[in-house]
N, C-alpha and C positions, 0 to 999 in steps of 0.2 A: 379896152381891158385885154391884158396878153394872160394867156394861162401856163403855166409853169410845166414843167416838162417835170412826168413822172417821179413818183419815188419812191423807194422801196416801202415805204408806211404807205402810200397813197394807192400803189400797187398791191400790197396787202389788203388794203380795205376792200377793192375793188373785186375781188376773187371770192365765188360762192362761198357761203360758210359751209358747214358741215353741217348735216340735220340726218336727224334720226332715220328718214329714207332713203337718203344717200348711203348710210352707212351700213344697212340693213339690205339692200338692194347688191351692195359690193360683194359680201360678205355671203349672200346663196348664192350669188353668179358664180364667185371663186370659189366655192363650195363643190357645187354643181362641178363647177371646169376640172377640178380636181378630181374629184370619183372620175369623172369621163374620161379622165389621165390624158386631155387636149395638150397641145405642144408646150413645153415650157418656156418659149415667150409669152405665151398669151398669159400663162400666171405670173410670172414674174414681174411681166409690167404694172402689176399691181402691189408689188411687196416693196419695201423702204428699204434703203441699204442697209438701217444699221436691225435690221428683221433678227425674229428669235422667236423659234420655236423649240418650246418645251413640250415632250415628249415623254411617254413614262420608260422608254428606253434610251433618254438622253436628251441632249438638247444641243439644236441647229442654228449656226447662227450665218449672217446673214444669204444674200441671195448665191454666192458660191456653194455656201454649205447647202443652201435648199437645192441645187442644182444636182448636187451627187445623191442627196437623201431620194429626191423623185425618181433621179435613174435610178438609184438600188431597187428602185422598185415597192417597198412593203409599206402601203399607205396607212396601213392600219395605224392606230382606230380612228387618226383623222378623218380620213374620205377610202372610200374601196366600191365594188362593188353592188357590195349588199346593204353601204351603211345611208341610210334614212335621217334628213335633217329634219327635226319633229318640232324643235321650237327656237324660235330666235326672241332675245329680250336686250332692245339698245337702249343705253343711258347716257345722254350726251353730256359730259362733264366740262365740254368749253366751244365756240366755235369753232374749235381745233380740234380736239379729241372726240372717242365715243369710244365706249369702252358694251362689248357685245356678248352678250350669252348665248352658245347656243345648246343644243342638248340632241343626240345624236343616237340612234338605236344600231346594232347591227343585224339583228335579224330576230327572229321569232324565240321567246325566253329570254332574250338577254338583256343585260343592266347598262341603261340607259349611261352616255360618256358626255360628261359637261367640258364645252372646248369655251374659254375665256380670250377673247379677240381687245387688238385695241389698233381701233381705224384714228388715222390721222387724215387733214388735209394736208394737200403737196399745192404747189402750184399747179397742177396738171390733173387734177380731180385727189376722192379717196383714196388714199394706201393703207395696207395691213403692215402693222409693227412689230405685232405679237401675238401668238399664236400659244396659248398656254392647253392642255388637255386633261383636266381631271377625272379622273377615274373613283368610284365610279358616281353619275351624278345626283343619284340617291345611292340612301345605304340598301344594302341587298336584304333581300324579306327577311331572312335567321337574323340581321343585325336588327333590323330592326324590333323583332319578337322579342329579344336579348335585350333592347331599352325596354320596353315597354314594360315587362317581366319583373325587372330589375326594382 
């Protein structure tokens, strides 16, 4: 019996899937590496080309654009600092995707910031795609007195 040389389907099968640790594991490393503001190969080799970060001062698209955003410097409210990853919540929607919550404090008083992640597999481990930042990730105490009231 001869066995057939490679193929791109059988090459795919072959390649870990994505699971909720892998993608939850990428996701504080590159977190972490970010605040530490480490060299940008080391993050980069983690982002997809066609990457996009939404920002509530705009939005960076792929690893060119991340490249001048890191130099300018103003990480906020992504990673800085002072800022605290307090919770991570992964939903793995395929052996391919996962799509990641995480929730992000900046310092003492302040309203927690929900960043929406969506890790893929590559052939080469997990990548980040997407990089979304909502602000803020509850409603701020007066809003919510103003439901409740209402």
């Amino acid at each position: 019996m001869t066995l057939s040389a490679p193929t791109p389907l059988t090459e795919h099968a072959r390649r870990p899937r994505l699971t909720s640790a892998r993608a939850e594991s990428l996701v504080r490393r590159w977190h972490r590496s970010l605040t530490d503001r480490r060299p940008l190969d080391e993050l980069t080799a983690h982002l997809t080309n066609g990457l996009r970060l939404d920002l509530p001062s705009g939005v960076v698209r792929g690893v060119e654009g991340f490249r001048r955003w890191y130099e300018a410097g103003d990480l906020l409210p992504l990673a800085g600092h002072a800022v605290a990853l307090t919770g991570v919540d992964v939903r793995l929607l395929s052996p391919l995707h996962a799509e990641v919550t995480t929730t992000t404090i900046t310092g003492p008083g302040a309203v927690p910031t929900r960043h929406e992640w969506w890790v893929v597999r590559q052939p080469d481990g997990p990548r980040i795609r997407t990089i979304s930042v909502r602000q803020p990730a509850v409603a701020p105490a007066a809003a919510r007195t103003a439901l409740l009231s209402a």
